[in-house]
Legacy VTK file of the C-alpha trace (Angstrom):
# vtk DataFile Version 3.0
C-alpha trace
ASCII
DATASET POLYDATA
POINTS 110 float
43.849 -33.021 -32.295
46.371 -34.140 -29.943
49.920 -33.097 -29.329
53.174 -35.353 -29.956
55.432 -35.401 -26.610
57.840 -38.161 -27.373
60.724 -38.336 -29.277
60.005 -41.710 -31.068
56.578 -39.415 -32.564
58.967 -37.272 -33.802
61.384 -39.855 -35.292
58.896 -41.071 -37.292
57.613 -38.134 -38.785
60.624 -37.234 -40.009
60.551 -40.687 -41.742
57.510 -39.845 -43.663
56.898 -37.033 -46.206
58.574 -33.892 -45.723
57.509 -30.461 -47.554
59.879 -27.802 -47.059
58.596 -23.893 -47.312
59.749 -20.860 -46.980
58.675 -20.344 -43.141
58.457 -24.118 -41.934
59.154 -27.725 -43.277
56.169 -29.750 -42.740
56.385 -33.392 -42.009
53.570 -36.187 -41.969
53.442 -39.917 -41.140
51.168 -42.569 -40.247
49.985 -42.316 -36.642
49.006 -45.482 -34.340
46.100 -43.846 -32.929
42.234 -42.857 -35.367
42.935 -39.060 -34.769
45.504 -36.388 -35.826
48.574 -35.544 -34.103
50.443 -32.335 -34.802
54.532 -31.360 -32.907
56.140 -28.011 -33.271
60.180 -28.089 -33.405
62.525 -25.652 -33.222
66.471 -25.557 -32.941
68.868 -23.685 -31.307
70.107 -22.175 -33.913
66.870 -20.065 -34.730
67.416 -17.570 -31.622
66.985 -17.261 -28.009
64.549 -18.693 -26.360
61.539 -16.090 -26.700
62.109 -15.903 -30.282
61.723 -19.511 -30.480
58.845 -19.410 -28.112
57.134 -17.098 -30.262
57.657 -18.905 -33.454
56.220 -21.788 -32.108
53.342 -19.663 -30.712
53.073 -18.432 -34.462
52.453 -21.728 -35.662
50.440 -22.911 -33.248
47.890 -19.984 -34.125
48.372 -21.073 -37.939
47.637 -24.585 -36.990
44.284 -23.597 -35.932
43.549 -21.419 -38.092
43.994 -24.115 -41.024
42.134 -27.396 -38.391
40.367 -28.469 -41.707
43.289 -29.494 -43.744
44.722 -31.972 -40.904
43.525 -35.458 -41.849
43.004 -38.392 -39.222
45.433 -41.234 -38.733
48.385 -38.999 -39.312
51.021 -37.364 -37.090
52.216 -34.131 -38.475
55.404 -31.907 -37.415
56.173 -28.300 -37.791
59.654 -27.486 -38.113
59.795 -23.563 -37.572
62.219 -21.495 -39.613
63.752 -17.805 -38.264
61.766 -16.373 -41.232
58.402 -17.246 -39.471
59.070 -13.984 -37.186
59.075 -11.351 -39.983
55.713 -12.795 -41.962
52.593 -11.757 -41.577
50.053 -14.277 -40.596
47.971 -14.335 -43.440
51.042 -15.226 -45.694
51.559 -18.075 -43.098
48.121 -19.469 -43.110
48.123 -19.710 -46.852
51.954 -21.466 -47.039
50.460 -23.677 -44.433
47.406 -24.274 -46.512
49.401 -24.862 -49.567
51.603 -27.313 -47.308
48.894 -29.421 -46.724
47.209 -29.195 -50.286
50.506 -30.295 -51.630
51.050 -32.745 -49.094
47.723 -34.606 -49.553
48.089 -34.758 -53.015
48.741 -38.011 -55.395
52.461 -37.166 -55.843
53.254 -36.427 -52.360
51.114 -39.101 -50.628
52.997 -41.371 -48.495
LINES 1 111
110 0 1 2 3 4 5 6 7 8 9 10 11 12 13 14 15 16 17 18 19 20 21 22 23 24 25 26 27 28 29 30 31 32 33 34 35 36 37 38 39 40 41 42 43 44 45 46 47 48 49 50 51 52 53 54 55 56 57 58 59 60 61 62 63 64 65 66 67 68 69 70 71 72 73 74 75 76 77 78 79 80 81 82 83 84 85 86 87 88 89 90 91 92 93 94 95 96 97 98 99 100 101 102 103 104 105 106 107 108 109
């Protein structure tokens, strides 16, 4: 699994499908390359920077906990939300796997 760095990955993630939750909005597109790329995002406007450090540290952990449910040829972003910090992880893991269910489905495939 690599990691997006550039902004044109990001752009076009946020072109694809989008599925907004309670703790994250998760966004997929086709990638370029044969293996999955994932980003983590967030603003400003979700705190300072440790609490944004630590959300994205919170869904880096849920990332791996959930490997399986990334699929190949697609770049995925996370797009952490202020609630992340009060969850526990469990709850995360299983939005996250319900992100990805619903993502992968007919209706949201894209």
């Amino acid at each position: 699994m690599r990691h997006l760095k550039k902004r044109s990955q990001f752009l076009n993630a946020a072109r694809g499908v989008q599925i907004p939750g309670r703790f994250f909005v998760l966004q997929k597109a086709k990638a370029q390359f044969d293996d999955c790329g994932i980003g983590y995002t967030v603003t400003k406007r979700m705190g300072n920077s440790p609490e944004r450090n630590r959300i994205k540290r919170r869904l880096r952990a849920a990332v791996l906990a959930c490997r399986s449910g990334f699929v190949g040829e697609h770049d995925y972003v996370l797009i952490g939300r202020r609630k992340i910090l009060g969850a526990k992880f469990s709850t995360l893991v299983n939005n996250l796997e319900n992100a990805l269910r619903q993502m992968h489905s007919n209706k949201a495939a894209g």
